[in-house]
mmCIF file of the N, C-alpha and C atoms, coordinates in Angstrom:
data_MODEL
# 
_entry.id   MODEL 
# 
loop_
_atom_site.group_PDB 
_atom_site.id 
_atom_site.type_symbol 
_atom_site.label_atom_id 
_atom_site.label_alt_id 
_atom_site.label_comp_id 
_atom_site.label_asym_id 
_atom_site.label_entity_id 
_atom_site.label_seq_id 
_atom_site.pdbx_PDB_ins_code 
_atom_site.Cartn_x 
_atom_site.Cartn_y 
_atom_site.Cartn_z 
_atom_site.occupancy 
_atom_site.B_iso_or_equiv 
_atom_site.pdbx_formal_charge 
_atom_site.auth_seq_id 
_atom_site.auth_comp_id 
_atom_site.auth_asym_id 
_atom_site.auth_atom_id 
_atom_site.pdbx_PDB_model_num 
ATOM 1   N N  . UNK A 1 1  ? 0.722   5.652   -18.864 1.00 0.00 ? 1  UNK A N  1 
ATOM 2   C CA . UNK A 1 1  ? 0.444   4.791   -17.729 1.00 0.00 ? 1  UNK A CA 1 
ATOM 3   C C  . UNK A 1 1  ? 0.663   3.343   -18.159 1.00 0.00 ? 1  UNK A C  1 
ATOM 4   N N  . UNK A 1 2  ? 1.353   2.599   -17.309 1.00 0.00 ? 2  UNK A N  1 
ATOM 5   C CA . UNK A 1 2  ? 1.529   1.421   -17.350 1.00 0.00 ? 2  UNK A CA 1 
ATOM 6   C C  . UNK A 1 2  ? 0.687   -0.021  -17.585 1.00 0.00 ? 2  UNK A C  1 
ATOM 7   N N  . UNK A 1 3  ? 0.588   -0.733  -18.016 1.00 0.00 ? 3  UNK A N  1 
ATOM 8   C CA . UNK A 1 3  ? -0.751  -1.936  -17.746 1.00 0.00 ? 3  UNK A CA 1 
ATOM 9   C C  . UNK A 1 3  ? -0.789  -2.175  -16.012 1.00 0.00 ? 3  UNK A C  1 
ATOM 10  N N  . UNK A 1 4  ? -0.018  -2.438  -15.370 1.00 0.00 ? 4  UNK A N  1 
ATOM 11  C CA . UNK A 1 4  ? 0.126   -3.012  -14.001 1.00 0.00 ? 4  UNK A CA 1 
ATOM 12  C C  . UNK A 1 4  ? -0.688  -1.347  -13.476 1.00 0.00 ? 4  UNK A C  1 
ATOM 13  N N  . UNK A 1 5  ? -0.337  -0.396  -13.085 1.00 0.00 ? 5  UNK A N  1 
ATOM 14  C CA . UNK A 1 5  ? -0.206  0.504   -12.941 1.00 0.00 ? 5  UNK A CA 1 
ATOM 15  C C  . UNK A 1 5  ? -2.038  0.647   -13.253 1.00 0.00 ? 5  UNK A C  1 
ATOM 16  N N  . UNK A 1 6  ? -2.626  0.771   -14.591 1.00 0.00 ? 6  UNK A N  1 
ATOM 17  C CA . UNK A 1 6  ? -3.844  0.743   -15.145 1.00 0.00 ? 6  UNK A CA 1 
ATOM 18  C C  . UNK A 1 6  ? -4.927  -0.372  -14.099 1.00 0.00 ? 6  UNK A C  1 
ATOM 19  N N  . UNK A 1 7  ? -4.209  -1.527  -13.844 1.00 0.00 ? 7  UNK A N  1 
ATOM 20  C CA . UNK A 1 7  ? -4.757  -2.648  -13.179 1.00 0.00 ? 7  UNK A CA 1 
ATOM 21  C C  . UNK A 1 7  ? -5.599  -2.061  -11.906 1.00 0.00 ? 7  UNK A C  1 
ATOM 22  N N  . UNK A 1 8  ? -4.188  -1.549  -11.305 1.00 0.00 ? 8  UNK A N  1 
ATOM 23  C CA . UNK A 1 8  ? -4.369  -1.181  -10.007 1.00 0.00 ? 8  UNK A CA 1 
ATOM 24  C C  . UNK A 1 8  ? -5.090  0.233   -9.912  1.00 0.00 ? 8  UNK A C  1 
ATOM 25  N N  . UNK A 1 9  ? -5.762  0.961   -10.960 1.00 0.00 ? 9  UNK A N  1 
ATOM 26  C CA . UNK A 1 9  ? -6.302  1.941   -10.544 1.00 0.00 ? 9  UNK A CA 1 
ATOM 27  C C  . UNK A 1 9  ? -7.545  2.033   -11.359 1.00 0.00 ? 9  UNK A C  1 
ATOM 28  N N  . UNK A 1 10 ? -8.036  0.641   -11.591 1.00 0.00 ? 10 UNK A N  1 
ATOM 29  C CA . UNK A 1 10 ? -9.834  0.477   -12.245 1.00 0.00 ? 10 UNK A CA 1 
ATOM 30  C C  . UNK A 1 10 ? -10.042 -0.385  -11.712 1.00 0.00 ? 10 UNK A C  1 
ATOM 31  N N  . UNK A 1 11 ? -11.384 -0.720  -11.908 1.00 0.00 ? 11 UNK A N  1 
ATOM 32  C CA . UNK A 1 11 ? -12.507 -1.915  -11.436 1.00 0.00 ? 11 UNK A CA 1 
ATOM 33  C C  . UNK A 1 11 ? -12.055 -2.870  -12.476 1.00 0.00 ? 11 UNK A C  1 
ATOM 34  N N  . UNK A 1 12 ? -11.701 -4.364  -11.895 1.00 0.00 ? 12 UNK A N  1 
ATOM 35  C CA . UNK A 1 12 ? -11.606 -5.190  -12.855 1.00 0.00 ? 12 UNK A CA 1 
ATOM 36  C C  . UNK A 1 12 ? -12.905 -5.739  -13.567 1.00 0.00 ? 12 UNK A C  1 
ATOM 37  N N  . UNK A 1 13 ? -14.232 -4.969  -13.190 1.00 0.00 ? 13 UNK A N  1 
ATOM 38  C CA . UNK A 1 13 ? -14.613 -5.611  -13.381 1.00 0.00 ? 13 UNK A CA 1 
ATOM 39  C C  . UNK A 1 13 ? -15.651 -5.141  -14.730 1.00 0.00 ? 13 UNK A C  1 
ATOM 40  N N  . UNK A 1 14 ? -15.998 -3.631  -14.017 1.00 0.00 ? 14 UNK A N  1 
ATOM 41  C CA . UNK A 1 14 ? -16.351 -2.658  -15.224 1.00 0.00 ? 14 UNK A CA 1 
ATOM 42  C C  . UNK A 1 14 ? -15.849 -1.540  -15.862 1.00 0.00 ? 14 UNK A C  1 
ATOM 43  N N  . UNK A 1 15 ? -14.645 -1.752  -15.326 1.00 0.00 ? 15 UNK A N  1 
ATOM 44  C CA . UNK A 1 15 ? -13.467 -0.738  -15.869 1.00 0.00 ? 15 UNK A CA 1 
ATOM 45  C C  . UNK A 1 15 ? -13.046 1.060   -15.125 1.00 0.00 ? 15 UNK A C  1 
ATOM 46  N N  . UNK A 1 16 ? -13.908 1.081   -14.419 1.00 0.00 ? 16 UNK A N  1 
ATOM 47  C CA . UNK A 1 16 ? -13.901 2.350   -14.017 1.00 0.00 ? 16 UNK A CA 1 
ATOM 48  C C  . UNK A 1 16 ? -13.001 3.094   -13.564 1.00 0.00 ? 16 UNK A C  1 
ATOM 49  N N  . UNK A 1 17 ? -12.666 4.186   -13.183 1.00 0.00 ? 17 UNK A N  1 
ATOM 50  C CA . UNK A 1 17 ? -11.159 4.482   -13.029 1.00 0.00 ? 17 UNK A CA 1 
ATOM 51  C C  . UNK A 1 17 ? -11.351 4.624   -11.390 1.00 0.00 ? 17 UNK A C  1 
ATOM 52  N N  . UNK A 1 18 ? -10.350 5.032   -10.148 1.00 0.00 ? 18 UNK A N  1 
ATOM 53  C CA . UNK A 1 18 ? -10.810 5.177   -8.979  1.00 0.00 ? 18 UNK A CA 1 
ATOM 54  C C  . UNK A 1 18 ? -10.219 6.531   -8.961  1.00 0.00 ? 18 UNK A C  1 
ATOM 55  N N  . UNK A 1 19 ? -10.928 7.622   -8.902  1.00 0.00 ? 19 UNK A N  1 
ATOM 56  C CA . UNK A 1 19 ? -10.915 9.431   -8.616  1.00 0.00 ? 19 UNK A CA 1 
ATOM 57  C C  . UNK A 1 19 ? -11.805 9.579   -7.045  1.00 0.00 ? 19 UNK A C  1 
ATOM 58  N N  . UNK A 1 20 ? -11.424 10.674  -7.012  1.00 0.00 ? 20 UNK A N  1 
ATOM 59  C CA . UNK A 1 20 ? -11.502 11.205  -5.653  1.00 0.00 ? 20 UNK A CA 1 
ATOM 60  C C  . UNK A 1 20 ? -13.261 10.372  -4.818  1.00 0.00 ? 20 UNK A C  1 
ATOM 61  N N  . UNK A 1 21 ? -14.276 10.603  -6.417  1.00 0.00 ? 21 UNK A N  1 
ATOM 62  C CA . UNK A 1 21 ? -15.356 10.091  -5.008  1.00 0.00 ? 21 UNK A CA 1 
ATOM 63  C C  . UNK A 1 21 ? -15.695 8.592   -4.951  1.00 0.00 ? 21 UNK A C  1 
ATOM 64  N N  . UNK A 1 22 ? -14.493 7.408   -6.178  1.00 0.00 ? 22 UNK A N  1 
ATOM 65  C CA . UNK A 1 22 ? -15.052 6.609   -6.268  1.00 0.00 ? 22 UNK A CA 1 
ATOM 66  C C  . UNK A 1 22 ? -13.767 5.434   -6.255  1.00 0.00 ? 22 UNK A C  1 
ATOM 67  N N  . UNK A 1 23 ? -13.811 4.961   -4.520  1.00 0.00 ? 23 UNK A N  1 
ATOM 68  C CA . UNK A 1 23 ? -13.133 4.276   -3.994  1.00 0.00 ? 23 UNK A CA 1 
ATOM 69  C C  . UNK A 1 23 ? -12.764 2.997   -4.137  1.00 0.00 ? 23 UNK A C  1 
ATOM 70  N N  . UNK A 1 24 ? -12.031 2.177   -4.789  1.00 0.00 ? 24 UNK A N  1 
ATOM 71  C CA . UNK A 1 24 ? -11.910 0.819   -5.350  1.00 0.00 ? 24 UNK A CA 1 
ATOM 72  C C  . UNK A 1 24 ? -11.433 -0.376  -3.862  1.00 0.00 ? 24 UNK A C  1 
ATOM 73  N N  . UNK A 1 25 ? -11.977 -1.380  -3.962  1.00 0.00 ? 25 UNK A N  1 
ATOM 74  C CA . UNK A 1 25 ? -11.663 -2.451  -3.152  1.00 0.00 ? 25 UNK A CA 1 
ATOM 75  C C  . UNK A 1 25 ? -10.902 -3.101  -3.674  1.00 0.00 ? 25 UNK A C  1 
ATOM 76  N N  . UNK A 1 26 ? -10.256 -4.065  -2.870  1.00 0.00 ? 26 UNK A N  1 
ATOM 77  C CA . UNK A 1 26 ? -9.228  -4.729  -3.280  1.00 0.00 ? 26 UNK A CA 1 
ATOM 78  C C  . UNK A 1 26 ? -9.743  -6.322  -3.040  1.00 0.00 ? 26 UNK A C  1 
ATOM 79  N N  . UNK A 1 27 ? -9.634  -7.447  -3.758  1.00 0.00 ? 27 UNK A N  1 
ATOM 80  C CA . UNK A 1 27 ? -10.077 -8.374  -3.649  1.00 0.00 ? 27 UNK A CA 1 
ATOM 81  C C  . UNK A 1 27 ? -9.205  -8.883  -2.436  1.00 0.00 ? 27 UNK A C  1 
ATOM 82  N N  . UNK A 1 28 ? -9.960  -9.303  -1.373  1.00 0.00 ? 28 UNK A N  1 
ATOM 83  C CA . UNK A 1 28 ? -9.804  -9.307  -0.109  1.00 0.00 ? 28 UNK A CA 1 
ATOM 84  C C  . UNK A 1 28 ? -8.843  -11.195 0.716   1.00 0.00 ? 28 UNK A C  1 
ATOM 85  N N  . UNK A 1 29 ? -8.876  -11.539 -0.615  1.00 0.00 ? 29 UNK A N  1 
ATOM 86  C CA . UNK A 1 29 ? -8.068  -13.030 -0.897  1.00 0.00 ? 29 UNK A CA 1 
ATOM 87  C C  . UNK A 1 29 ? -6.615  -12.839 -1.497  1.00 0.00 ? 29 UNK A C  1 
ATOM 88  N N  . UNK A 1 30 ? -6.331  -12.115 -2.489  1.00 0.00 ? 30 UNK A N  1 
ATOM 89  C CA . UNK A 1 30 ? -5.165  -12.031 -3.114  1.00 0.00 ? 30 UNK A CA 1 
ATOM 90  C C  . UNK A 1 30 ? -4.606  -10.961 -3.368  1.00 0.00 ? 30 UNK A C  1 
ATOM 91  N N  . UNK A 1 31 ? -5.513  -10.257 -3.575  1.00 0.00 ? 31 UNK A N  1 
ATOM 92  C CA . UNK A 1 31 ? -4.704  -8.459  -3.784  1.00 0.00 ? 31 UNK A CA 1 
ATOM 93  C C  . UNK A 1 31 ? -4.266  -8.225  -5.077  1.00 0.00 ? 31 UNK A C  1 
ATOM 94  N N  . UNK A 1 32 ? -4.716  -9.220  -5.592  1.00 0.00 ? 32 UNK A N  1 
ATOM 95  C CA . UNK A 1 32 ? -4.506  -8.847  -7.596  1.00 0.00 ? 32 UNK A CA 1 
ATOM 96  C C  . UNK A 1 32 ? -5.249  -7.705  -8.346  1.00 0.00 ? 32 UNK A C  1 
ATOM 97  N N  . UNK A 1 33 ? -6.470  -7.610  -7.642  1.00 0.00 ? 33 UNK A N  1 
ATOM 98  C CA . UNK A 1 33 ? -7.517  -6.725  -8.219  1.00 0.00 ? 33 UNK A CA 1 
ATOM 99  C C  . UNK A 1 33 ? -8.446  -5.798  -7.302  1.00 0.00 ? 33 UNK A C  1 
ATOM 100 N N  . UNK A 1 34 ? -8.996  -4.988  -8.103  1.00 0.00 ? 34 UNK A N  1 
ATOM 101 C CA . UNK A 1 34 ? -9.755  -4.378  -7.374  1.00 0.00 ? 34 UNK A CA 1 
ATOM 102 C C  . UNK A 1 34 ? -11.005 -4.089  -8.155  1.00 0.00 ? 34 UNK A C  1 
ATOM 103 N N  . UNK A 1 35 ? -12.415 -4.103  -7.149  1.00 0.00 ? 35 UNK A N  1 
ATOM 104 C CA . UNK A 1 35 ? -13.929 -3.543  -7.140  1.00 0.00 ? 35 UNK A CA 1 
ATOM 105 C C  . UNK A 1 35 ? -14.485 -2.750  -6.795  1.00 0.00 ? 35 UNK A C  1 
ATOM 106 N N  . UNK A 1 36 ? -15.458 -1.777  -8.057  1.00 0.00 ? 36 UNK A N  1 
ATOM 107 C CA . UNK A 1 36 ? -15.655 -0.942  -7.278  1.00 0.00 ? 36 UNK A CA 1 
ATOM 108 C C  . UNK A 1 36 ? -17.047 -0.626  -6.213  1.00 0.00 ? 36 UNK A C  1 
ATOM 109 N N  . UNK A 1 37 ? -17.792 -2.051  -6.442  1.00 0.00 ? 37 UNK A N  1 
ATOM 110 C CA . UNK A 1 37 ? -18.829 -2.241  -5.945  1.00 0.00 ? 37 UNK A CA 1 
ATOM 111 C C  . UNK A 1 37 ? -18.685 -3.880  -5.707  1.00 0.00 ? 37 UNK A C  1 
ATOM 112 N N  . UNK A 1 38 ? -19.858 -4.286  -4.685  1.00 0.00 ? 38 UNK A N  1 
ATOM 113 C CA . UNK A 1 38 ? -19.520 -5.698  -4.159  1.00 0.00 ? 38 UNK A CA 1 
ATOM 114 C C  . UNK A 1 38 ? -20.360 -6.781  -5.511  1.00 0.00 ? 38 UNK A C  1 
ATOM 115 N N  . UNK A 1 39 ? -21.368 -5.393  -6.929  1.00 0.00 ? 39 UNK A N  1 
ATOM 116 C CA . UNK A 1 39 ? -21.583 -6.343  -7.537  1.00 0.00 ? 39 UNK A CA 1 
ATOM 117 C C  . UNK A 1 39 ? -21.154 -6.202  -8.686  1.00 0.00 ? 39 UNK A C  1 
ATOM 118 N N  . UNK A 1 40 ? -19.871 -5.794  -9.007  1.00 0.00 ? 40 UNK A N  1 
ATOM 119 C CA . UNK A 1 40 ? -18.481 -6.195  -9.809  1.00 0.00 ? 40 UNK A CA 1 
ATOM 120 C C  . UNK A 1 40 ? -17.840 -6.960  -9.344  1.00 0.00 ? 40 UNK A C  1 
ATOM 121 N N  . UNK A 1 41 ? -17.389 -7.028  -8.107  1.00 0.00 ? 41 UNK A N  1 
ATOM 122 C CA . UNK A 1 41 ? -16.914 -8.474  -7.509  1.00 0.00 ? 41 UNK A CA 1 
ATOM 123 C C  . UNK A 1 41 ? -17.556 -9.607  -7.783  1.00 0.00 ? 41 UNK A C  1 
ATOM 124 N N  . UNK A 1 42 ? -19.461 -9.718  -7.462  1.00 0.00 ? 42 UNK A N  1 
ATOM 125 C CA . UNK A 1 42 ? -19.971 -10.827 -7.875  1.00 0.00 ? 42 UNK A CA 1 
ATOM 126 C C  . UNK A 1 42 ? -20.048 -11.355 -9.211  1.00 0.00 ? 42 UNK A C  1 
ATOM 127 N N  . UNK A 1 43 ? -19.759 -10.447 -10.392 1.00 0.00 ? 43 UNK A N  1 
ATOM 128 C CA . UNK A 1 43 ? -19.872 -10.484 -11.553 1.00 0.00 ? 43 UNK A CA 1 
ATOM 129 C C  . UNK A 1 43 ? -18.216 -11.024 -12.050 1.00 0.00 ? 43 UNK A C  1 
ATOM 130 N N  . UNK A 1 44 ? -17.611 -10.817 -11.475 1.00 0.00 ? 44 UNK A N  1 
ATOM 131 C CA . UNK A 1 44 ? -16.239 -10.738 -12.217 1.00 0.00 ? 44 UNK A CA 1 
ATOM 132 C C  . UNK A 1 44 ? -15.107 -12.486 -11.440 1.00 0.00 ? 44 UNK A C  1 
ATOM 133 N N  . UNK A 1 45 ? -16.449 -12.226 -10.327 1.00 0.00 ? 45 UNK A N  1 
ATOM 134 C CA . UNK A 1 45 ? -16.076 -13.560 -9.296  1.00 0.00 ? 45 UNK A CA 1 
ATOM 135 C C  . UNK A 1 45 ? -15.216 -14.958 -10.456 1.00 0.00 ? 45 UNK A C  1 
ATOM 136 N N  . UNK A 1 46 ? -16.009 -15.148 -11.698 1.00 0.00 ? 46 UNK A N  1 
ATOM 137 C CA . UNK A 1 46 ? -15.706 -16.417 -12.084 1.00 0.00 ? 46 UNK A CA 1 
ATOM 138 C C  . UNK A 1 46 ? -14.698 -16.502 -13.153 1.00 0.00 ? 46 UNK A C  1 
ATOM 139 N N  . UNK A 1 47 ? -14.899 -15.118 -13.517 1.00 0.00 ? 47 UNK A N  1 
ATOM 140 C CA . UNK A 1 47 ? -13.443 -14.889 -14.506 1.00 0.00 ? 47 UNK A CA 1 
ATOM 141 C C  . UNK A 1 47 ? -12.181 -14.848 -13.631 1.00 0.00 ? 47 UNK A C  1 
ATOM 142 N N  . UNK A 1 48 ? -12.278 -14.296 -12.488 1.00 0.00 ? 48 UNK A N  1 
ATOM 143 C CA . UNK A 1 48 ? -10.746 -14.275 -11.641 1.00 0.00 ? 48 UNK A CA 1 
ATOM 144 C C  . UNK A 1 48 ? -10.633 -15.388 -10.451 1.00 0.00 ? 48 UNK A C  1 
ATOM 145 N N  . UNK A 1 49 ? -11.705 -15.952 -10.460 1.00 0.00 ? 49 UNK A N  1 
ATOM 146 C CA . UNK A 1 49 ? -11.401 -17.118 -9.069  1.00 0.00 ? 49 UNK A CA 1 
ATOM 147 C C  . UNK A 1 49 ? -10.137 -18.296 -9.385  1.00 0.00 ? 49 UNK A C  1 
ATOM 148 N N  . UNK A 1 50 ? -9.799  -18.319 -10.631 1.00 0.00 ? 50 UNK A N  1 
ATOM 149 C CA . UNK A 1 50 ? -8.588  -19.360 -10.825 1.00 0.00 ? 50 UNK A CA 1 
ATOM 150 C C  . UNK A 1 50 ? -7.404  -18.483 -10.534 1.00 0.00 ? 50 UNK A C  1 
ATOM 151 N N  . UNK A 1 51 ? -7.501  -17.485 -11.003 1.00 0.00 ? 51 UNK A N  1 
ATOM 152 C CA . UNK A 1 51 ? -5.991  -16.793 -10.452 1.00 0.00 ? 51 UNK A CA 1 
ATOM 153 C C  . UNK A 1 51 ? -5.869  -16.283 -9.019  1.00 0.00 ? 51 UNK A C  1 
ATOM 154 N N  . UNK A 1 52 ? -6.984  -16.108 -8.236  1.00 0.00 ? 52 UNK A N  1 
ATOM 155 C CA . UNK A 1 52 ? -7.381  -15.115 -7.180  1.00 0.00 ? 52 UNK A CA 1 
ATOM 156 C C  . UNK A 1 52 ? -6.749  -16.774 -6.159  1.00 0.00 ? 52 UNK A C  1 
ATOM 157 N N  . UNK A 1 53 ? -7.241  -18.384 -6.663  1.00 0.00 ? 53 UNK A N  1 
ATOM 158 C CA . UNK A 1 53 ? -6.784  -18.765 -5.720  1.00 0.00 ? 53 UNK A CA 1 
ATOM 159 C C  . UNK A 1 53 ? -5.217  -19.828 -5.685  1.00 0.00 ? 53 UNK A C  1 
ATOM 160 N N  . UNK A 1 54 ? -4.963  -18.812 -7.246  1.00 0.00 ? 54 UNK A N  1 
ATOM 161 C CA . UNK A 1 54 ? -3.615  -19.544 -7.231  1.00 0.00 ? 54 UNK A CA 1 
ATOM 162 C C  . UNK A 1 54 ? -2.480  -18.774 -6.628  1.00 0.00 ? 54 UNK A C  1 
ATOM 163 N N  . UNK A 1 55 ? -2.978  -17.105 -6.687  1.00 0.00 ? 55 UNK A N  1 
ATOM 164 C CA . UNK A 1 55 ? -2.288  -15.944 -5.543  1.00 0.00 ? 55 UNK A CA 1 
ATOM 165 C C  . UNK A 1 55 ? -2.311  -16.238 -4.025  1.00 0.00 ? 55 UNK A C  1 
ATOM 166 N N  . UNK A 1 56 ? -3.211  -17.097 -4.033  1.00 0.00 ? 56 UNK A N  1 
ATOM 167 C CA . UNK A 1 56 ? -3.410  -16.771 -2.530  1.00 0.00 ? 56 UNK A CA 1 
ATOM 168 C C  . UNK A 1 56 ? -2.553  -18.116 -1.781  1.00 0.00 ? 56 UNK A C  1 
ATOM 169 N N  . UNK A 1 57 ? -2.608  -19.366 -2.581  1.00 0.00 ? 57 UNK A N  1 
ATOM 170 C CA . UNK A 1 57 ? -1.622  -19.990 -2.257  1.00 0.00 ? 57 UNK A CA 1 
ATOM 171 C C  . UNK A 1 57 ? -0.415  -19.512 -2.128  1.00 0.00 ? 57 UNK A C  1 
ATOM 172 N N  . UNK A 1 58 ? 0.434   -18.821 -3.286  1.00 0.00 ? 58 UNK A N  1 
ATOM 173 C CA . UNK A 1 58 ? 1.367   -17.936 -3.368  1.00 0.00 ? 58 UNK A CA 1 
ATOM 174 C C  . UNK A 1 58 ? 1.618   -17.425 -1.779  1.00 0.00 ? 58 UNK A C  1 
ATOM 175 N N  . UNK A 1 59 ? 0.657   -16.643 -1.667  1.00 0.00 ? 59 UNK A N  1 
ATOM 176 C CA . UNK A 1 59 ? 0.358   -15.832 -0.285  1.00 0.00 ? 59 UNK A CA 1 
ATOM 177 C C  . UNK A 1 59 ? 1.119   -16.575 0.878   1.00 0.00 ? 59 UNK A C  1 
ATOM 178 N N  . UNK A 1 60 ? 0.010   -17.374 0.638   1.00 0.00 ? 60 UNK A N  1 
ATOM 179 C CA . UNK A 1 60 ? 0.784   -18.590 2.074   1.00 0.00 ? 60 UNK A CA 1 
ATOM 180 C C  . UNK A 1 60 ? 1.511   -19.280 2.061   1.00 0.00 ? 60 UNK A C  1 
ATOM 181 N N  . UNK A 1 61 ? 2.305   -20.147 1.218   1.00 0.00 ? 61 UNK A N  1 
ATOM 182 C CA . UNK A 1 61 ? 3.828   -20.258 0.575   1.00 0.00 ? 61 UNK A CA 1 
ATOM 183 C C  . UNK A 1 61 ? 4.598   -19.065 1.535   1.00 0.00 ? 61 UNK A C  1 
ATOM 184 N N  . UNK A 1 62 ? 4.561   -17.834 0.786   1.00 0.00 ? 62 UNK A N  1 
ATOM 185 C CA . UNK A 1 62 ? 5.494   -16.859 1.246   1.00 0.00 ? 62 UNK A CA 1 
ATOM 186 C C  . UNK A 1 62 ? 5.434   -16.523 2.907   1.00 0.00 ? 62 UNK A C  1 
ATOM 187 N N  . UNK A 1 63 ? 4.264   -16.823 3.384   1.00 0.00 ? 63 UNK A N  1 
ATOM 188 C CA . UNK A 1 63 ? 4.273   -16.951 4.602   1.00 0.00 ? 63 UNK A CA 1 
ATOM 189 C C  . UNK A 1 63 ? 4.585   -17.872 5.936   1.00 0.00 ? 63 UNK A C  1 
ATOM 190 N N  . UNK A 1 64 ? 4.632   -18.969 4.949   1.00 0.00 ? 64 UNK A N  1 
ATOM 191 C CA . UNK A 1 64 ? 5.016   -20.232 5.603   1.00 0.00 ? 64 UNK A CA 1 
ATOM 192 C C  . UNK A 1 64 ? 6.598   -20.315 5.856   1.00 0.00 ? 64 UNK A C  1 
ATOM 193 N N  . UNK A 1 65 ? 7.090   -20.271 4.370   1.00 0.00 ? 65 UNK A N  1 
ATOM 194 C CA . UNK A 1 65 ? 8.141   -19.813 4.031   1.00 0.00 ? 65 UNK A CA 1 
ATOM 195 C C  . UNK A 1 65 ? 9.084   -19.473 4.474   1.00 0.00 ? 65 UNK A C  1 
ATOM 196 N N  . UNK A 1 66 ? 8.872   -17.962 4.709   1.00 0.00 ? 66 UNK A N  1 
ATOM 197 C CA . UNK A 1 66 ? 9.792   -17.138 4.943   1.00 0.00 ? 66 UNK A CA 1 
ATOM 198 C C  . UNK A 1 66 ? 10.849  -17.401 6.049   1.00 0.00 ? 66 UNK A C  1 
ATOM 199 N N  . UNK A 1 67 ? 11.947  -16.888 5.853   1.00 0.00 ? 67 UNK A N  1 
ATOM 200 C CA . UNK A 1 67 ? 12.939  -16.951 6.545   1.00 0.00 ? 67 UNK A CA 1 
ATOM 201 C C  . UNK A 1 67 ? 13.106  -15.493 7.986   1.00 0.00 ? 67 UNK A C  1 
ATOM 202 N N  . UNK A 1 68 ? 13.315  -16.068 8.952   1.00 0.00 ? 68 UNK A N  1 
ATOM 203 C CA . UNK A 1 68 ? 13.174  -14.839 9.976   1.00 0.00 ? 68 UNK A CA 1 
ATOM 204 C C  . UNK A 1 68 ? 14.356  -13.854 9.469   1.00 0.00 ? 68 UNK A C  1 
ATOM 205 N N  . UNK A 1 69 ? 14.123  -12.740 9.917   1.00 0.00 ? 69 UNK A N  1 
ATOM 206 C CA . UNK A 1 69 ? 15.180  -11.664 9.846   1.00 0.00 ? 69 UNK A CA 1 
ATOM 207 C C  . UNK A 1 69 ? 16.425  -11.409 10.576  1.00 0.00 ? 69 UNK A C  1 
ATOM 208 N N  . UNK A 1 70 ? 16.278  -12.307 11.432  1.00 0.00 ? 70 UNK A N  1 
ATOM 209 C CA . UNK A 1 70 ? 17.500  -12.699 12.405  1.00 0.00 ? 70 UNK A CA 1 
ATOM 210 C C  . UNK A 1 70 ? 17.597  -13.782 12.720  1.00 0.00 ? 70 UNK A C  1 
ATOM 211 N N  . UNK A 1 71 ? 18.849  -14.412 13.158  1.00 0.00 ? 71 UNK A N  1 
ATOM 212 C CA . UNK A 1 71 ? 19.324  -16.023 13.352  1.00 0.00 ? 71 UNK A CA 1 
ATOM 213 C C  . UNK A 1 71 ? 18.436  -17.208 14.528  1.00 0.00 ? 71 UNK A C  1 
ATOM 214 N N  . UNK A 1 72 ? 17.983  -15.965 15.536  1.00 0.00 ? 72 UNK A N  1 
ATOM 215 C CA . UNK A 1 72 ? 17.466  -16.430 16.478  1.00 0.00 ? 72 UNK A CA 1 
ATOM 216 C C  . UNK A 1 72 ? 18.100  -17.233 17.245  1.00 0.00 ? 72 UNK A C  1 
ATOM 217 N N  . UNK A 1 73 ? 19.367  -17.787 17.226  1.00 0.00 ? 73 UNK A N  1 
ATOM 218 C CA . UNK A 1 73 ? 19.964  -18.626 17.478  1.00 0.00 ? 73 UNK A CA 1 
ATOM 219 C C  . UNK A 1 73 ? 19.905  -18.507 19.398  1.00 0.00 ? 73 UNK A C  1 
ATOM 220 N N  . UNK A 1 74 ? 19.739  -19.753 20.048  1.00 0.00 ? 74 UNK A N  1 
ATOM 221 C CA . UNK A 1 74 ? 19.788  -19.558 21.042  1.00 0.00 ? 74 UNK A CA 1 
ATOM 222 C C  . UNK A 1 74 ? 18.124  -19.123 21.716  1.00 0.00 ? 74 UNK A C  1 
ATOM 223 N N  . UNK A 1 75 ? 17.225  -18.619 21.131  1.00 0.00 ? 75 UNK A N  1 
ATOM 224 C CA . UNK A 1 75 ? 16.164  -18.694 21.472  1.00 0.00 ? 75 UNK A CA 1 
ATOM 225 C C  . UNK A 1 75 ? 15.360  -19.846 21.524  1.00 0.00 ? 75 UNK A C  1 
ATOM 226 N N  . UNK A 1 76 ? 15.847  -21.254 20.602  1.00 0.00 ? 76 UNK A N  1 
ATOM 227 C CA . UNK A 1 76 ? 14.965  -22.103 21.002  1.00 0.00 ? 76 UNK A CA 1 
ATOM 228 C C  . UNK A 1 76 ? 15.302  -23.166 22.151  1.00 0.00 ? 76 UNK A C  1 
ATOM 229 N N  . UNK A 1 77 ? 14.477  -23.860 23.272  1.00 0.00 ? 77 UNK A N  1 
ATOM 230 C CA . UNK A 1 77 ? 15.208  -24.407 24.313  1.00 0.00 ? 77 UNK A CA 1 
ATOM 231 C C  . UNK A 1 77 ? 16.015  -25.502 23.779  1.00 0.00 ? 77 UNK A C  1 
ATOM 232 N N  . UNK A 1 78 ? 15.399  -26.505 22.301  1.00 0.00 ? 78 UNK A N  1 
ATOM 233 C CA . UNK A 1 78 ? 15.893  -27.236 22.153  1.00 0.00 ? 78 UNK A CA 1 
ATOM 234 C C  . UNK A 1 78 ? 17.129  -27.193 21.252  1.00 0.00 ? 78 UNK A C  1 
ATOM 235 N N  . UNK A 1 79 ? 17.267  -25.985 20.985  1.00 0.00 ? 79 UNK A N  1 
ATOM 236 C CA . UNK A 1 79 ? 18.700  -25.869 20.037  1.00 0.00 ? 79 UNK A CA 1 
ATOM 237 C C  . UNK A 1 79 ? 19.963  -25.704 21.169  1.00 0.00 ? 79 UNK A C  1 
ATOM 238 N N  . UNK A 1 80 ? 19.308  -25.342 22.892  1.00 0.00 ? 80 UNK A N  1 
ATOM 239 C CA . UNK A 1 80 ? 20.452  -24.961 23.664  1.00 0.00 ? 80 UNK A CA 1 
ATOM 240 C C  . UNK A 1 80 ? 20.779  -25.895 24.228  1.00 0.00 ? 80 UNK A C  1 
ATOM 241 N N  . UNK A 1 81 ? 20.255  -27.484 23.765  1.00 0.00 ? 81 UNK A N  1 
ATOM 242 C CA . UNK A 1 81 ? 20.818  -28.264 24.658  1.00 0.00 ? 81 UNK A CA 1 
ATOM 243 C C  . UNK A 1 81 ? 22.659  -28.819 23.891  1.00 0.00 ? 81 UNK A C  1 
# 
């Protein structure tokens, strides 16, 4: 198993693995990590809050960003004058 791969299938916070009865969250800002309780999240809060909010900028960058999937051309009124 991979490190990335490993990431995404324990608690960052106490390591646990996620099997059938024990469901991992996903940090609900960036999507880097996951918890498997809300107090591994509170615990793990200060070790990952510098990366959690440098992803999330990321996030919205890519959303701001992005380029449409089609030209659109002609849909805006002021491009038809």
């Amino acid at each position: 198993m991979n490190e990335d791969n490993q990431a995404d299938t324990c608690c960052a916070s106490c390591g646990i693995a996620e099997v059938d009865d024990i469901k991992l969250k996903e940090c609900a800002t960036c999507d880097l990590v996951r918890y498997c309780s809300d107090g591994c999240l509170k615990n793990h809060k200060s070790q990952h809050e510098e990366d959690c909010k440098k992803r999330a900028a990321e996030l919205r960058d890519e959303l701001l960003f992005k380029q449409p999937e089609s030209s659109h051309l002609g849909d805006c009124p002021i491009c038809c004058l």
